[in-house]
C-alpha positions as CSV (number, residue, x, y, z in Angstrom):
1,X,2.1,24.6,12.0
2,X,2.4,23.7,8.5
3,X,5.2,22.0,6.8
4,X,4.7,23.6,3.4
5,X,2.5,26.3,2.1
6,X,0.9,25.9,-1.7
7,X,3.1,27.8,-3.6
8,X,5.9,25.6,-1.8
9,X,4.4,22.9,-3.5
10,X,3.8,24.3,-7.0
11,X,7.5,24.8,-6.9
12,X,8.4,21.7,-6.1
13,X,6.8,20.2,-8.7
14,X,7.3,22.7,-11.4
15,X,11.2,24.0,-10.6
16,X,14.0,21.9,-12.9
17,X,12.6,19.4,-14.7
18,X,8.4,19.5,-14.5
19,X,7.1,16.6,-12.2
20,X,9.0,14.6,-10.2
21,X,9.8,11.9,-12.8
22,X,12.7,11.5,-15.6
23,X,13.8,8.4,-17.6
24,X,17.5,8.0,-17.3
25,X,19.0,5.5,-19.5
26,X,20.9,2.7,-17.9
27,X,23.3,1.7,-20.4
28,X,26.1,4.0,-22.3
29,X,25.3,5.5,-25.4
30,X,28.7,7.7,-26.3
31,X,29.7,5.7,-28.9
32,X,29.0,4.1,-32.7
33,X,28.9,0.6,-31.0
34,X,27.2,1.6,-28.1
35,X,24.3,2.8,-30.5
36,X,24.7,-0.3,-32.6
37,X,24.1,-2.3,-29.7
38,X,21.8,-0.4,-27.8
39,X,19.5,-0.1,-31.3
40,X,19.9,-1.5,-34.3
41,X,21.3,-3.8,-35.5
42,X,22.6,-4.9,-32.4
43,X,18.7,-5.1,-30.9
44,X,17.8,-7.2,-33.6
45,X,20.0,-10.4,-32.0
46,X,18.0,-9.7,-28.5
47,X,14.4,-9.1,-29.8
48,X,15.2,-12.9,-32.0
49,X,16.2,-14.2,-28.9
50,X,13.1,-13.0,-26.8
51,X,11.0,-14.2,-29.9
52,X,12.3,-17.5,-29.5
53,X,11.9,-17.6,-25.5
54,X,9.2,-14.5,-24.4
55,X,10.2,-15.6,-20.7
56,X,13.6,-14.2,-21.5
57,X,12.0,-10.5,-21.4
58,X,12.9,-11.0,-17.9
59,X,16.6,-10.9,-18.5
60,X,17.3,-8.7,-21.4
61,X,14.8,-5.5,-20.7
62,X,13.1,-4.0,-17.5
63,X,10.1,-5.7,-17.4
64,X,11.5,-7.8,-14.3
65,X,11.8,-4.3,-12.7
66,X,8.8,-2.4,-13.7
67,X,5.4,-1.6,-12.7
68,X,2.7,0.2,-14.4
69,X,1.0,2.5,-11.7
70,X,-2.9,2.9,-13.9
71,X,-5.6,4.8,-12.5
72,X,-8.2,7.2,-14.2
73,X,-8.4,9.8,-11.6
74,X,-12.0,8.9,-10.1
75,X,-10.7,8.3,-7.0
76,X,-7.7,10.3,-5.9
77,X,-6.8,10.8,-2.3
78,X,-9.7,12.7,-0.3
79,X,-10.3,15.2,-3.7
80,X,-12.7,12.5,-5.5
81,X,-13.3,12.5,-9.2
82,X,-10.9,14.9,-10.8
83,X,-10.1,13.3,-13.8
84,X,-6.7,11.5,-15.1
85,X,-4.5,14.9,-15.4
86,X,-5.0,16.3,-12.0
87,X,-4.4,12.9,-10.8
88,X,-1.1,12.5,-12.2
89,X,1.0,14.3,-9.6
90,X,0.1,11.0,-7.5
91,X,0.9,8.8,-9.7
92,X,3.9,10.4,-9.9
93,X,4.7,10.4,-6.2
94,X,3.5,6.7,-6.4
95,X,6.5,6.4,-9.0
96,X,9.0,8.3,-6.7
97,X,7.9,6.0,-3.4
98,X,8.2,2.7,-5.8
99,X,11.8,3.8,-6.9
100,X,12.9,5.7,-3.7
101,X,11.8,2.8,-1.2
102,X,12.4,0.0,-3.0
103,X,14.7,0.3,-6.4
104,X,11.4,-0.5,-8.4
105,X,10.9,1.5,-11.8
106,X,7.7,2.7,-12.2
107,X,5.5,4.6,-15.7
108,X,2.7,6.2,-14.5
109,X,-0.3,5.6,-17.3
110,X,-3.5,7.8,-16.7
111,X,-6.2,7.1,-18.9
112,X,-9.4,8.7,-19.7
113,X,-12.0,6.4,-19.4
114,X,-14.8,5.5,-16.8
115,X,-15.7,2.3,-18.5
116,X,-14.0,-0.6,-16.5
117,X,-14.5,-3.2,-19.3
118,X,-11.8,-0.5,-21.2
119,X,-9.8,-0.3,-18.2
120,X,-9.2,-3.7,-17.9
121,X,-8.6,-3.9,-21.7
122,X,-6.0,-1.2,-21.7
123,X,-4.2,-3.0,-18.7
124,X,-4.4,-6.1,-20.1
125,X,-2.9,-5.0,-23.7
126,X,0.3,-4.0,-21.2
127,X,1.7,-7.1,-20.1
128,X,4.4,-8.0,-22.6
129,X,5.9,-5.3,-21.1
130,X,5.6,-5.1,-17.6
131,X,6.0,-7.1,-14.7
132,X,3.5,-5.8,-12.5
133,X,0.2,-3.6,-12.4
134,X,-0.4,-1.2,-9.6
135,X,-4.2,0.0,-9.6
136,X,-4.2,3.3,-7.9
137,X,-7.1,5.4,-7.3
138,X,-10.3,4.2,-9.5
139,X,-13.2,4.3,-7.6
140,X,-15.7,1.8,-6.0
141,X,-17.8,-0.5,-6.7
142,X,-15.7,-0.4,-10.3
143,X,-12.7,-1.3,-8.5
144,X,-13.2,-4.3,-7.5
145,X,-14.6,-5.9,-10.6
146,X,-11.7,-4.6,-12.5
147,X,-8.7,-6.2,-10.1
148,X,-10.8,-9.2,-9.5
149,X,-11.0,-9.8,-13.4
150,X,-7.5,-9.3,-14.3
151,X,-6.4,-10.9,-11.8
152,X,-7.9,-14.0,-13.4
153,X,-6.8,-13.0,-16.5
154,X,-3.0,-11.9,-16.3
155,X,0.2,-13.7,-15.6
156,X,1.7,-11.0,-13.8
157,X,1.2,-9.6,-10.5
158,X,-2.2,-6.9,-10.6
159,X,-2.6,-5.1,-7.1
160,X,-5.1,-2.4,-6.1
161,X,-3.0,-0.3,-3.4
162,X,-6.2,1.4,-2.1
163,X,-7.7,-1.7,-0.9
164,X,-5.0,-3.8,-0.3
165,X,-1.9,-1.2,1.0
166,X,-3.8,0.1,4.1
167,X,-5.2,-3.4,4.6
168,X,-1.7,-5.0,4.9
169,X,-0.3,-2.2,7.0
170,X,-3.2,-2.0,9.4
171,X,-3.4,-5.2,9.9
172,X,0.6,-5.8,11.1
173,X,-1.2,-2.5,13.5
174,X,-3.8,-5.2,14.4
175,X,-1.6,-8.5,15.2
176,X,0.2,-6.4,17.4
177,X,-2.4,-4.1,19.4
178,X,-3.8,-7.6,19.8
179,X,-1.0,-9.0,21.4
180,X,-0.8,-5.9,23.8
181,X,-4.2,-5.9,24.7
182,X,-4.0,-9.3,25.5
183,X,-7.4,-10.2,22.9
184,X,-7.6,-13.1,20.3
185,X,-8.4,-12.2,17.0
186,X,-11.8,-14.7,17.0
187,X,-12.8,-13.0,19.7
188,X,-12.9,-9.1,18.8
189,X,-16.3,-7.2,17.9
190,X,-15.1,-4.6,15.2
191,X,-16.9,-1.8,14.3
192,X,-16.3,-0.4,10.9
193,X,-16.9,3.4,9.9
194,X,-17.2,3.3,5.9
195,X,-17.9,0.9,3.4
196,X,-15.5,1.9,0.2
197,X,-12.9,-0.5,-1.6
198,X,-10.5,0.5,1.5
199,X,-12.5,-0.5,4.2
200,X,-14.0,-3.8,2.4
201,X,-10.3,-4.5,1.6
202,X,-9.1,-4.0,5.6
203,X,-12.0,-6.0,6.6
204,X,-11.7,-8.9,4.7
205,X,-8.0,-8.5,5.3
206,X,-8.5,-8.8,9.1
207,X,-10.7,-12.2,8.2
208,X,-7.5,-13.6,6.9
209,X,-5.6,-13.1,10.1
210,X,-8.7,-14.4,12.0
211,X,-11.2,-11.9,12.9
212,X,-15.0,-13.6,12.6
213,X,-17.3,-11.8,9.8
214,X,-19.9,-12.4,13.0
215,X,-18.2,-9.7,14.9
216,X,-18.2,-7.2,12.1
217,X,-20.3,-4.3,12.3
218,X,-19.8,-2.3,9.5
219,X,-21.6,1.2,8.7
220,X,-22.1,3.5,5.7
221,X,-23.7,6.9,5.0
222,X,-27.1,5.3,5.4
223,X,-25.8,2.9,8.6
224,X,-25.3,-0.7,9.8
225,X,-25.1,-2.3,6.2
226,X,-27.3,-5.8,7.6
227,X,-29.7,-8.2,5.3
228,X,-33.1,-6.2,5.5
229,X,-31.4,-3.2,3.3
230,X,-31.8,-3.6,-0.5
231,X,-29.3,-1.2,-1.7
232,X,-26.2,-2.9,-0.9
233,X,-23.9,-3.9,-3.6
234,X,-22.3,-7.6,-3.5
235,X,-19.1,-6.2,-1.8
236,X,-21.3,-4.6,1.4
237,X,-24.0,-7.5,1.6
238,X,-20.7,-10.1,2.2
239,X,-20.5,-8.0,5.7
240,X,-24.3,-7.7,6.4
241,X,-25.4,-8.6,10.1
242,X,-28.4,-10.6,10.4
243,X,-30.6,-8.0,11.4
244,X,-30.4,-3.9,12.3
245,X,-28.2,-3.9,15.6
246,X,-29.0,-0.2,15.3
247,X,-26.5,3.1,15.5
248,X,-23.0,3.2,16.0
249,X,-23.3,5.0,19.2
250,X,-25.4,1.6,20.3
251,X,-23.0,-0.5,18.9
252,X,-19.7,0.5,19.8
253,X,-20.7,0.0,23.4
254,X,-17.9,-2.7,24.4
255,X,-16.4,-3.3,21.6
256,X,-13.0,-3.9,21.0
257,X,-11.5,-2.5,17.7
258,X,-13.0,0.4,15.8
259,X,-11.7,1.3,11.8
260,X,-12.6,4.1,10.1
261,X,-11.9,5.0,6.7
262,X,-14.4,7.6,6.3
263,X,-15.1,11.2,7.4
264,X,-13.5,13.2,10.4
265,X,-16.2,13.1,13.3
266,X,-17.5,9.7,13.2
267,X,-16.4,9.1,16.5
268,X,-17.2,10.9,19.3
269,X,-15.0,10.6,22.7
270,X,-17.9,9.2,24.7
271,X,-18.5,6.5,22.2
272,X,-14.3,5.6,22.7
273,X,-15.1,5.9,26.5
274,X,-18.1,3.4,26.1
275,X,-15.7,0.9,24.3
276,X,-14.0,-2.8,25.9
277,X,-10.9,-2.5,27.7
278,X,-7.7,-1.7,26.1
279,X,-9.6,-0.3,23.0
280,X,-8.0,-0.4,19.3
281,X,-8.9,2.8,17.3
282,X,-7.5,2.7,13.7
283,X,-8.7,6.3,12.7
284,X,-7.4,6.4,9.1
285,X,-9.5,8.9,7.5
286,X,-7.4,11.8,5.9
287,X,-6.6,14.3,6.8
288,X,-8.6,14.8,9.3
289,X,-9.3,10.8,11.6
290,X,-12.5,10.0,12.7
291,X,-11.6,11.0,15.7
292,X,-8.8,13.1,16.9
293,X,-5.8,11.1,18.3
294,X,-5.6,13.7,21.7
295,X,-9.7,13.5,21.4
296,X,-9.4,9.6,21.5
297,X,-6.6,8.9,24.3
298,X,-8.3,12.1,26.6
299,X,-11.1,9.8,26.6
300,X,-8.9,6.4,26.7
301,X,-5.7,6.6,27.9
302,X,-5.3,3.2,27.6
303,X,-6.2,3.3,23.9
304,X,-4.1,1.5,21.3
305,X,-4.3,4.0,18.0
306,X,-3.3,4.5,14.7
307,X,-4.2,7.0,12.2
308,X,-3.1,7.8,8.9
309,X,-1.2,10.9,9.8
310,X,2.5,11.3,10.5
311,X,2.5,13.6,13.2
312,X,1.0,11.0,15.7
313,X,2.3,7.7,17.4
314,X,1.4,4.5,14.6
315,X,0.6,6.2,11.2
316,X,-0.9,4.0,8.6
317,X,1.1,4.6,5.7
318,X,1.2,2.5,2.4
319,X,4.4,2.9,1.5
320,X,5.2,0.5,4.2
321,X,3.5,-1.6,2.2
322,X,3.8,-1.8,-1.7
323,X,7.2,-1.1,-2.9
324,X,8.6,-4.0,-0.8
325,X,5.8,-6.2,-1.8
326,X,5.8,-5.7,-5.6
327,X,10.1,-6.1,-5.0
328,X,9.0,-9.5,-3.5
329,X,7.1,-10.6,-6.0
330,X,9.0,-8.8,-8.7
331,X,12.2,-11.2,-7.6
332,X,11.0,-14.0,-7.8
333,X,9.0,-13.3,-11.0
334,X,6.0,-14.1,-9.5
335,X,2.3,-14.7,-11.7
336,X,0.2,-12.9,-9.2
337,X,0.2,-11.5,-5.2
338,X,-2.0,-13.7,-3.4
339,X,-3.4,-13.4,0.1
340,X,-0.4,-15.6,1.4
341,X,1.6,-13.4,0.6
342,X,0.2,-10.2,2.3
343,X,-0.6,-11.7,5.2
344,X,3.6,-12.5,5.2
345,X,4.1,-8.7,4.5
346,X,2.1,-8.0,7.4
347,X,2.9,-10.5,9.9
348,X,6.9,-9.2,8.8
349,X,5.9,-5.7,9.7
350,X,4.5,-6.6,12.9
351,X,7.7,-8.6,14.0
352,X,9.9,-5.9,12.6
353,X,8.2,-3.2,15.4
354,X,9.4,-5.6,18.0
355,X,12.9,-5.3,16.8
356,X,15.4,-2.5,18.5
357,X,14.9,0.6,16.4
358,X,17.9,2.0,14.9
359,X,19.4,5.2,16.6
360,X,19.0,6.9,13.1
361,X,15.5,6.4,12.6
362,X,15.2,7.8,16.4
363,X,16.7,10.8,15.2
364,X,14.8,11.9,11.9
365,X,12.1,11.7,13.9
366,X,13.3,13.7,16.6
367,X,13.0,11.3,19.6
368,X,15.1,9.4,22.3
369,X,12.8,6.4,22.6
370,X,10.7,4.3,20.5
371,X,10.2,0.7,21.6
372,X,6.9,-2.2,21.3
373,X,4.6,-1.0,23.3
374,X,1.2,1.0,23.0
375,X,3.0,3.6,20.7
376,X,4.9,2.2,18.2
377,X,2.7,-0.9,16.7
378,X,3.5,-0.5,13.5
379,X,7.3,0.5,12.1
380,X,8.0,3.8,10.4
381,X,8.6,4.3,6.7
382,X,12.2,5.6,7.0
383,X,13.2,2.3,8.5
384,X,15.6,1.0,6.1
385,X,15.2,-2.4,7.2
386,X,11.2,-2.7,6.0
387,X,13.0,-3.6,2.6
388,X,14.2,-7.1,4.2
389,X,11.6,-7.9,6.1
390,X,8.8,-7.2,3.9
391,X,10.7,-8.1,0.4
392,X,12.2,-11.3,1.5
393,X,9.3,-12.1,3.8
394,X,6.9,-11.8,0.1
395,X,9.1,-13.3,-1.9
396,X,9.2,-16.6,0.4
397,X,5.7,-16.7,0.2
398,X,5.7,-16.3,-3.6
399,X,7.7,-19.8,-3.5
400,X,5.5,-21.3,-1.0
401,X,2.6,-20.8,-2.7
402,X,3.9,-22.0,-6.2
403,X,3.1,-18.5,-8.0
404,X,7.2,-17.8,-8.1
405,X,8.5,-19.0,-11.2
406,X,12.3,-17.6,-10.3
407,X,12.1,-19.4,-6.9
408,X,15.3,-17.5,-4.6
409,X,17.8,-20.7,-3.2
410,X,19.8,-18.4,-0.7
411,X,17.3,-16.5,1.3
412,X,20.2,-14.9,3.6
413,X,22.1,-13.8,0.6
414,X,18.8,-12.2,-0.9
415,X,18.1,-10.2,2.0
416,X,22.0,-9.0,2.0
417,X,21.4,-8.0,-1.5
418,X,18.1,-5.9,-0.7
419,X,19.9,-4.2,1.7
420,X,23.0,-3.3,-0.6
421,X,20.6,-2.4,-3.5
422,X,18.0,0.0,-1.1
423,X,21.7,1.5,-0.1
424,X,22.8,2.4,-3.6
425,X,19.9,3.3,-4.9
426,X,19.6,5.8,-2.6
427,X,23.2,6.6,-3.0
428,X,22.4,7.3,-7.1
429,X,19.3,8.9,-6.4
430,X,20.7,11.1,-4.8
431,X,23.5,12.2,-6.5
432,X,20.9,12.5,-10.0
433,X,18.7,14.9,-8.0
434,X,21.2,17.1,-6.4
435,X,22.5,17.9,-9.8
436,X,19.2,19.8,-10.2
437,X,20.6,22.2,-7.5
438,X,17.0,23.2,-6.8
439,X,17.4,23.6,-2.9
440,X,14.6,21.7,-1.6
C-alpha cells in the first residue's frame, strides 16, 4: 500500500512556502543598531578583521556550518539525466536531511553544465564561503575525475555522497554480517552487480575494511569486467579479473557476499540458493533490489540482507551517513574527509547496532524487538544517537589524521554537546514549520 500518492507530493512541495527550503536569519534585526551592526557600518569592523585573518571566517559567518550540496542533474536518483531544475527537489531534501539530522545548513547550487572542467571551476570559485562541498548526483565516469581533482585542489572538505554515502553505510552492514556469519573479511568472494560511481565506491570501500580485490567479481551490462575487454574505463579495469570467470549465474556459485547497485532482477533465487553458507545479499538497487527481500530469504533463510528500502529489515540509507560526517569534519574544521575517517563513521555505525535500541525508536517503527542479530545489522535513521557515534567518531579521526585544524580537547563534552544541539534543533525546527499550519 502506498504511503503517498503524487498529488500528495506536489502538495507537499508546493503548499506554504514553494520547496522545502527558507533562509531564516539568525541574528535580530528590529532595530537601528541591530541593522547597523548586522550591515553597515557595523560589518565593515568584521569583514577588516577577516581581511586581516581569512581563517577567522570560521568564527564570524556560517561558513563553519555550511555545505554547498552541487550537482547538475545527470544523475538523479533512478530518473537519469533530467537536467539541474528537476533535480532540485533533491537537493533540497539533501538540504532538509543535512539540517534536520544533523544542525548543518545547507544552499543547494544546481548548475547547467556537463563540462566537468566547469564543474570543478564553479566549485572551486566557492570556497571562501563554505566549509564543505557535497557532490550529489553527477554522473559517471565524470564523477570521479571531478571529486578526485578538487579534492587535491581545495582546503575544505569535497565528498561525492553517491559513491561514498552507500559505501560507508553498507560497509558498517558488512563488518557486522561478517561477524554473524562468522567470515573474515580476506577471505570473502564478492560478487558485484553494477559497475557505476556507487558500486566502484562500495567496492573499494570494502578494500579498506579488508576485502581482497582477488575475490572481487564485478559485472556490468556487458558482464564480468576482467583484462581481455577493451572498453573498460580506468575506474572498472582497477577491478578486472585476470581472465573471463564467465556469468554471474557461474560465479555466484559459493560465494559469500553479493552487492548490487543496479537493476531489479539480477538475481535470481536459485543463484542466492547456490551461494556459501550464511550468505550476505546487499540488494540496494531502487526501488525495486536485485532481488526481492521475501524472494531472497524464501530461497535462504539463513540469509544476511540489506536493501535500500525502508519497509524491510537493514535498509541502506545515506542519511546514516553524511550529515554526521560533514558535522564531524565540520567541527573540527577539517581540510578534507579522508578514508580514515569513513572507515570510523562506519566502524561507529556498526558498534552502535550492537547497542540496546531505544524504546522510542522501537515504537516509530512499530515493533517490540529489535536487537544484533541477522535483522538489524545496520542502525536506523531515526536513532537519535547516530549523531554521537558517527559525528564524534569522524571528528576524532579528523585529529588523528592531522587534517583537523580546530582539534576537539574534551571528546565527552563534544558528544554531550551533539546530543543537546540534534535536541534543539529539532525543538526549533519544529516550532518554524508548524507555524506554516499546512497539516502534513
Amino acid at each position: 500500500m502506498a504511503l503517498f500518492t503524487k498529488q500528495d507530493a506536489l502538495d507537499y512541495h508546493s503548499q506554504g512556502h514553494p520547496g522545502k527550503l527558507e533562509t531564516v536569519p539568525a541574528k535580530p534585526c528590529q532595530t537601528q543598531k541591530h541593522l547597523s551592526l548586522a550591515y553597515t557600518p557595523g560589518v565593515a569592523e568584521v569583514c577588516r578583521t577577516i581581511a586581516a585573518d581569512p581563517h577567522t571566517a570560521y568564527d564570524y559567518t556560517n561558513k563553519g556550518n555550511l555545505v554547498a550540496v552541487v550537482s547538475n542533474g545527470t544523475a538523479v536518483l533512478g530518473l537519469g539525466n533530467i537536467g539541474p531544475a528537476a533535480g532540485k527537489p533533491v537537493m533540497e531534501g539533501k538540504g532538509c536531511l543535512f539540517k534536520v539530522f544533523a544542525d548543518v545548513d545547507c544552499y543547494d547550487l544546481n548548475i547547467d553544465t556537463k563540462d566537468p572542467d566547469k564543474i570543478i571551476e564553479f566549485v572551486k570559485l566557492l570556497e571562501p564561503g563554505f566549509g564543505g562541498i557535497n557532490l550529489e548526483d553527477i554522473k559517471a565516469p565524470e564523477c570521479f575525475y571531478i571529486e578526485d581533482t578538487l579534492k587535491k585542489e581545495m582546503d575544505i572538505p569535497v565528498f561525492h555522497d553517491d559513491q561514498h554515502g552507500t559505501a560507508i553505510i553498507s560497509g558498517a552492514g558488512l563488518i557486522n554480517a561478517l561477524e554473524i556469519a562468522g567470515k573474515k573479511a580476506e577471505d570473502v568472494k564478492l560478487v558485484v552487480s553494477g559497475a557505476g560511481s556507487g558500486a566502484i565506491a562500495c567496492t573499494r570501500f570494502y578494500e579498506s575494511l579488508g576485502v581482497k580485490r582477488s575475490n572481487i567479481f564485478m559485472y556490468d551490462s556487458r558482464g564480468l569486467i576482467h583484462k581481455g575487454r577493451t572498453d573498460l574505463n580506468p575506474q572498472k579495469e582497477y577491478f578486472a579479473q585476470d581472465k573471463d570467470h564467465g556469468t554471474m549465474v557461474e560465479v555466484i556459485k559459493g560465494a559469500d557476499a553479493f552487492l548490487g547497485l543496479s537493476v531489479a532482477g539480477q538475481l535470481t533465487k536459485e543463484m542466492v540458493a547456490s551461494m556459501g553458507e550464511n550468505p550476505i545479499i546487499f540488494a540496494c538497487a531502487n526501488p525495486d533490489p536485485e532481488i526481492s527481500y521475501p524472494d531472497a530469504k524464501e530461497a535462504r533463510p539463513d540469509a544476511i540482507m540489506a536493501t535500500g528500502r525502508s519497509d524491510y529489515p537493514n535498509q541502506v540509507n545515506n542519511v546514516l551517513g553524511f550529515p554526521f560526517i560533514f558535522r564531524g569534519a565540520l567541527d573540527v574544521r577539517a581540510s578534507a574527509i579522508n578514508e580514515e575517517m569513513k572507515v570510523a563513521a562506519a566502524n561507529a555505525l556498526a558498534e552502535l547496532a550492537k547497542q540496546p535500541v531505544p524504546d522510542e525508536v522501537k515504537k516509530a517503527y512499530g515493533v517490540d524487538s529489535m536487537e544484533f542479530g541477522i535483522d538489524y545489522i545496520i542502525p536506523t535513521p531515526l536513532d537519535p544517537r547516530v549523531i554521537e557515534y558517527v559525528s564524534a567518531a569522524v571528528a576524532q579521526a579528523a585529529m588523528d589524521t592531522g587534517v583537523a585544524r580546530e582539534p576537539i580537547a574534551d571528546m565527552d563534552g563534544y558528544r554531550a554537546a551533539l546530543k543537546d544541539r540534534f535536541n534543539k534543533g529539532r525543538e526549533r525546527m519544529s516550532a518554524f514549520v508548524d507555524s506554516y499550519k499546512l497539516g502534513f
